[in-house]
C-alpha positions in Angstrom: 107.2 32.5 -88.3 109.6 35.2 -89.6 112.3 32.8 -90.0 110.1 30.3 -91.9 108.9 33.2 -94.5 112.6 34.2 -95.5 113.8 30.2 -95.7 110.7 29.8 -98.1 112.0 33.1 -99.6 115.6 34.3 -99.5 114.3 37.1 -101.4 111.7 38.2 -98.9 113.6 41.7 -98.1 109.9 43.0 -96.2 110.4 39.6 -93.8 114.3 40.6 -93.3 113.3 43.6 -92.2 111.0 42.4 -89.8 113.2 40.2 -88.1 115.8 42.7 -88.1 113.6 44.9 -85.8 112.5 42.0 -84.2 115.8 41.2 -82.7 116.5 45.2 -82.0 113.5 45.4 -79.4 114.3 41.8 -77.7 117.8 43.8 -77.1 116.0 47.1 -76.3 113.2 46.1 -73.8 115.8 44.4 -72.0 114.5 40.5 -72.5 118.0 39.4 -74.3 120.8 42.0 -73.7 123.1 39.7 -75.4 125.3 41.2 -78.3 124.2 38.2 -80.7 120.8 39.8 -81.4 122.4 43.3 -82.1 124.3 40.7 -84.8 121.4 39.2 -86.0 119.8 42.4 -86.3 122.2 44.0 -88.7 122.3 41.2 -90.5 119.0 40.9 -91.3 118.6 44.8 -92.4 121.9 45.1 -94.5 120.3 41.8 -95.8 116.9 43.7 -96.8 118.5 46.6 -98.2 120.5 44.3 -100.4 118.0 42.8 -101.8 115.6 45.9 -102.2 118.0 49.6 -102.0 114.9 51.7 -101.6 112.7 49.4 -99.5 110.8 51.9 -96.5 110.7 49.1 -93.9 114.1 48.2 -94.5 115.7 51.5 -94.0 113.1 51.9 -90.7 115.0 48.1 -89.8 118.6 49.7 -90.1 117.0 53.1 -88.6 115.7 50.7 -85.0 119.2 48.8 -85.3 121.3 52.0 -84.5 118.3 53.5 -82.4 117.4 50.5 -80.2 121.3 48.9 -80.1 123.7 52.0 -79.7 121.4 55.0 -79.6 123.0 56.4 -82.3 119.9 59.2 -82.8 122.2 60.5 -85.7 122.7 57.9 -87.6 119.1 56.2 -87.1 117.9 59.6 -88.3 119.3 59.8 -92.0 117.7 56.1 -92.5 113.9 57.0 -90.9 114.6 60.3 -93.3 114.9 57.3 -96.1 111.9 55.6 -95.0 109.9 58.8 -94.7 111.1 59.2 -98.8 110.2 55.9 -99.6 106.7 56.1 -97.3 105.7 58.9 -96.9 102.4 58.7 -95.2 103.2 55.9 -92.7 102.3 56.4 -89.5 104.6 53.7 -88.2 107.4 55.8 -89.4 106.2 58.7 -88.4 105.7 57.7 -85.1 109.8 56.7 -85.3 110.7 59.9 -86.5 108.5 61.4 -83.0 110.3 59.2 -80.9 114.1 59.8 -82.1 113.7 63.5 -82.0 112.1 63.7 -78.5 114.9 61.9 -77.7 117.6 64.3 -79.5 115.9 66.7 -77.2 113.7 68.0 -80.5 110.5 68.0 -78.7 108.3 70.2 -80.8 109.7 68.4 -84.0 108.8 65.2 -82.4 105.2 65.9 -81.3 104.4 67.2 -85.1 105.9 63.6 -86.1 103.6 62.0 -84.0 100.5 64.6 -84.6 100.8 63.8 -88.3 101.1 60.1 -87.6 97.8 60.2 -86.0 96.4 62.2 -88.4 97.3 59.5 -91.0 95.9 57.0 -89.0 93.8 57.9 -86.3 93.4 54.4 -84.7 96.6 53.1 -84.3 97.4 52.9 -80.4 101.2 52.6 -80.8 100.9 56.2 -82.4 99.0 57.3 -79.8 100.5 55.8 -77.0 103.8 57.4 -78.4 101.8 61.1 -78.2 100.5 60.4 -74.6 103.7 59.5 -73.8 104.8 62.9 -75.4 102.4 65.2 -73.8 102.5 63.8 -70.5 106.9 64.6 -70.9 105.8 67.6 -71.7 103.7 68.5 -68.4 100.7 68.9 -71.2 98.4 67.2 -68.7 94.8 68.3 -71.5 96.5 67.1 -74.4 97.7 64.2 -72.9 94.0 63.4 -71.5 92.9 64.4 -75.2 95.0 61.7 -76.1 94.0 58.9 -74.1 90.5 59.6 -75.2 91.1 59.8 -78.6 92.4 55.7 -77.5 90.1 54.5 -75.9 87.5 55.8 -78.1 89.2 53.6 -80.8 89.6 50.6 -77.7 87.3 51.1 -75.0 89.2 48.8 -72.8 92.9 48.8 -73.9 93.9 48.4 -70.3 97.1 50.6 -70.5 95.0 53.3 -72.0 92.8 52.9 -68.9 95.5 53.0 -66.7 97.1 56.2 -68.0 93.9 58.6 -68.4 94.6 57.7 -64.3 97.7 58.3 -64.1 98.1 62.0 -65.2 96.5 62.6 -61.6 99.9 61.0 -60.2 102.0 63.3 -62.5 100.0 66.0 -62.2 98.1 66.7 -58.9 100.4 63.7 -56.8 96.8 61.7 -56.4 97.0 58.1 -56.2 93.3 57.3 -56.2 92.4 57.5 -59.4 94.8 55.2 -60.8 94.1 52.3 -58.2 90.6 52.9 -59.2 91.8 52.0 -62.7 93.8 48.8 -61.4 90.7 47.6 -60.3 89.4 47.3 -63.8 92.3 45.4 -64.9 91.8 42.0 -65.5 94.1 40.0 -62.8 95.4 38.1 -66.2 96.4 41.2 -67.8 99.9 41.2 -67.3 102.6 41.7 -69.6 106.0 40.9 -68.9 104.9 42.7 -65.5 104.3 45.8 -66.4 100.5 45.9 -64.3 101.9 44.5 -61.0 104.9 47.2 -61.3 102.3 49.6 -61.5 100.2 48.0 -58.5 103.3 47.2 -56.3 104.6 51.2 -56.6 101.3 52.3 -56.1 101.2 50.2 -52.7 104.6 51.5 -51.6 103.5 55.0 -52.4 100.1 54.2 -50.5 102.0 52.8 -47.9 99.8 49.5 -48.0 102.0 46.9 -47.6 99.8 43.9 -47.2 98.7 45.1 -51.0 101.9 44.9 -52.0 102.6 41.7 -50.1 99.3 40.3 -52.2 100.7 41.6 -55.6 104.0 40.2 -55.5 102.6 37.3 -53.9 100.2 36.8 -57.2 102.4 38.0 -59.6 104.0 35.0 -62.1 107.4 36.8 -63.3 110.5 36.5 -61.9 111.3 40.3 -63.8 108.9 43.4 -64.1 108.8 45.5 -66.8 107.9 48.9 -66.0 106.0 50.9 -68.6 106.1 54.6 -67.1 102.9 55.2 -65.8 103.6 55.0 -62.3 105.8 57.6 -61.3 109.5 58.3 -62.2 112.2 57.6 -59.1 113.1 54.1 -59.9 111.7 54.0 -62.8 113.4 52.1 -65.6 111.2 51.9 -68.6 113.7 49.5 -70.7 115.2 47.7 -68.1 113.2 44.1 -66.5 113.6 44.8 -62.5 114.1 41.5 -60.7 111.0 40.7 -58.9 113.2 40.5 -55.3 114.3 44.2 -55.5 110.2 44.7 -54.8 110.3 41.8 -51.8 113.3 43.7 -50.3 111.5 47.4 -50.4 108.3 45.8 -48.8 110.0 44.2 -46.4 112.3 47.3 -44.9 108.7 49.4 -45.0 107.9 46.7 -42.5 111.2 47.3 -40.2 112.3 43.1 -41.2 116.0 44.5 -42.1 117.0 40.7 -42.3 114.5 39.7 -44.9 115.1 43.0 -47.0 118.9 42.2 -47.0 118.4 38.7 -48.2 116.2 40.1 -51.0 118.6 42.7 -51.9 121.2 40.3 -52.4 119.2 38.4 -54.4 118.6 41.4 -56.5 121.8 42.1 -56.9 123.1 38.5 -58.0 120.4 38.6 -60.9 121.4 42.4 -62.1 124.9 41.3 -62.2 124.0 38.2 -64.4 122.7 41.1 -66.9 125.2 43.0 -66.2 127.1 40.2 -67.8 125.7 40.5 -71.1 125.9 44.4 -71.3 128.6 45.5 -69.0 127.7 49.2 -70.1 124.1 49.4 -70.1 123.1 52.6 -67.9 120.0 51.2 -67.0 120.9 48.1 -65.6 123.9 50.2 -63.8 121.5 52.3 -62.0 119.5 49.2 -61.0 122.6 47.9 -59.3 123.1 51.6 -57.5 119.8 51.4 -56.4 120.5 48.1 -55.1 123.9 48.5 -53.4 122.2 51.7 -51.7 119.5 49.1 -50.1 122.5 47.1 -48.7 124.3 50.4 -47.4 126.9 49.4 -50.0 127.4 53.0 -50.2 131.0 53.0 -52.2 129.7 50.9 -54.7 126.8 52.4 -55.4 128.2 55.8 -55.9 130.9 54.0 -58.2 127.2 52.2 -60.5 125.3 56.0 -60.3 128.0 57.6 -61.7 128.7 55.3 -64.8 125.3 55.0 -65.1 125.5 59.1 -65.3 128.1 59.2 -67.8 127.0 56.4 -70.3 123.4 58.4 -70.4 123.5 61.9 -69.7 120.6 63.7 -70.6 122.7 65.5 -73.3 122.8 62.2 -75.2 119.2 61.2 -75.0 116.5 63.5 -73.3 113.7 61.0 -72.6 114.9 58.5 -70.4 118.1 60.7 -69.4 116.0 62.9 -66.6 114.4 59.0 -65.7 117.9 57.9 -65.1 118.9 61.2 -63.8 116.0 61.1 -61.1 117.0 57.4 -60.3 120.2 58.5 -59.4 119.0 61.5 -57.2 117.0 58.5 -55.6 120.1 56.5 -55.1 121.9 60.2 -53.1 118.6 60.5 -50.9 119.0 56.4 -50.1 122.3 57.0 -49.0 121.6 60.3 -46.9 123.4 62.2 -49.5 120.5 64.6 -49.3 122.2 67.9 -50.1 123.5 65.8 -53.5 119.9 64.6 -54.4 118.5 67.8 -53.7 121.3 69.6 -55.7 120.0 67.1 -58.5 116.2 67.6 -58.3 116.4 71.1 -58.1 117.9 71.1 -62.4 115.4 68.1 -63.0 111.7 69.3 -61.8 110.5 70.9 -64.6 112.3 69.8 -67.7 110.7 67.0 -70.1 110.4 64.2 -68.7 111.5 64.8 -65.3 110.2 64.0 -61.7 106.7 66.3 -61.0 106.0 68.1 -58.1 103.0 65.5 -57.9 105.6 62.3 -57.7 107.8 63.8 -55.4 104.8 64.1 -52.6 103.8 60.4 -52.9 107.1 58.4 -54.1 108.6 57.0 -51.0 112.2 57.3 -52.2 111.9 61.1 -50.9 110.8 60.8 -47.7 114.3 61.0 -46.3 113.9 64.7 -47.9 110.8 65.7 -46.6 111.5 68.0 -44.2 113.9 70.1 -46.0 112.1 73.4 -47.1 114.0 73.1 -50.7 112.4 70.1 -51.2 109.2 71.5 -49.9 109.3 74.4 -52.1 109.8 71.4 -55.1 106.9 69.8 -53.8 104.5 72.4 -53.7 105.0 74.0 -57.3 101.9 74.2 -58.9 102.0 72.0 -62.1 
């Protein structure tokens, strides 16, 4: 549709735009990590800012490219300063601004982005959604109910909003309950790029119900899950689409069938090289592989993926999904036995924004290998 508005009109800088941050969050999300739409996308927003220099949308375009392509929070910054000069009261730019300083590690500056955003327009969920996701970094467990309130007052059932009023309890208080209460709401067709079944099948292994998790990935249509955050942190890799096998190859060890989880995991681990392929030096998809060579007791090479992973995104360089990745790799240690290493990391990451919670570490199954250590304990049982 995009492309049919700009052949009608070359001239069409807004539809440029559009298309530029189009092909940013195909690369971003993970659905096309190939380098051709980080081409397409610069093209399109030098193209817009030809044709109109001061144009809000275009600048927030080139702002995404450098932000969603490189994470180049520096240089995204001076052009969502443009688009805040050019429109001032958007909220969708606003709500950019919030998200590249949270992830500059400017977390006050971002939540007033993202308050003023919602101030200038209470019912838009992307704002809000942006906020929750904010708060609940933030171990602001009232605001970040406030929050999801404030959404679902505007959509009664946006089902994500219905799922994440549940899950603070997770984050918070390490309760699973209340957010499979909320699954049960869910429409069985809701399920984008599958994000719901990631949320049901790590709520199964936490639960230790495996013939739930057997039925989800059973029922589930994608081949990759998307994984939206709400459902705990170790493994977690908002950003990245998990192939649906890893899931097959963690039910199946929980159920002792070491031959089944190996085939899985190797089927895993052909798919993340194929992505691996397109982006040879995408952290996320690195740490996927650790995690996966850690299944096989591929211990060498998964040491070897966790520490590129480390150095391509330390938490230095962006601190919203740097702890995630952090914590993944303190998963991949504890797979290993490496438990003094995975402590060692916990111990700096509980606590900061957007870290593991005391409340994940009791119920994600990735620490049980820990449980018995009182240092873990003592991580545990801080009071949130």
């Amino acid at each position: 549709m995009i492309d049919e508005a700009i052949k009608r009109d070359p001239q069409f800088a807004l539809a440029y735009a559009l298309a530029s941050r189009l092909h940013s969050e195909l690369f971003w999300f993970g659905y096309d990590k190939s380098a051709s739409h980080l081409e397409k996308a610069k093209a399109a927003a030098d193209a817009a800012l030809k044709l109109q220099p001061d144009l809000g949308e275009a600048h927030l375009a080139t702002a995404f490219y450098y932000y969603y392509g490189f994470r180049r929070y520096d240089v995204a910054q001076k052009h969502v300063t443009a688009a805040v000069r050019a429109i001032p009261n958007n909220a969708d730019v606003l709500n950019t601004a919030g998200a590249i300083a949270r992830r500059d590690g400017r977390w006050n500056e971002a939540v007033t982005n993202l308050e003023q955003g919602r101030d200038r327009d209470p019912r838009n969920l992307s704002v809000l959604w942006s906020l929750f996701e904010s708060y609940l970094a933030l171990h602001e467990y009232t605001k970040a109910e406030g929050t999801v309130n404030d959404a679902l007052s505007v959509s009664p059932n946006a089902p994500f909003f219905v799922l994440a009023r549940s899950a603070i309890a997770l984050f918070r208080d390490g309760e699973t309950a209340p957010l499979r209460s909320s699954l049960r709401q869910i429409p069985g067709s809701f399920d984008p790029g599958g994000a719901t079944s990631t949320i049901a099948l790590r709520l199964s292994l936490m639960e230790r119900d495996l013939d739930e998790a057997d039925r989800v990935l059973a029922a589930c249509a994608h081949e990759k899950l998307d994984d939206n955050g709400l459902s705990g942190v170790a493994g977690a890799l908002d950003g990245y689409i998990v192939p649906k096998s890893w899931y097959a190859g963690l039910i199946a060890r929980a159920r002792g069938n070491e031959s089944s989880a190996h085939t899985a995991f190797e089927h895993a681990k052909r798919a993340v090289r194929d992505d691996l392929m397109q982006c040879p030096e995408d952290a996320k998809t690195l740490a996927m592989l650790a995690l996966i060579h850690a299944g096989l007791g591929e211990k060498k090479d998964a040491l070897a993926a966790a520490g590129r992973a480390g150095e391509l995104l330390p938490i230095a360089k962006d601190s919203f999904d740097g702890p995630i990745l952090a914590t993944t790799l303190a998963a991949v240690s504890a797979k290993l036995g490496e438990n003094e290493s995975a402590i060692r990391q916990l111990e700096s990451l509980v606590g900061i924004p957007n870290g593991p919670t005391p409340g994940t570490l009791r119920v994600e199954p990735e620490w049980d290998s820990l449980r018995d250590d009182p240092r873990f304990k003592k991580l545990a049982e801080r009071v949130a």
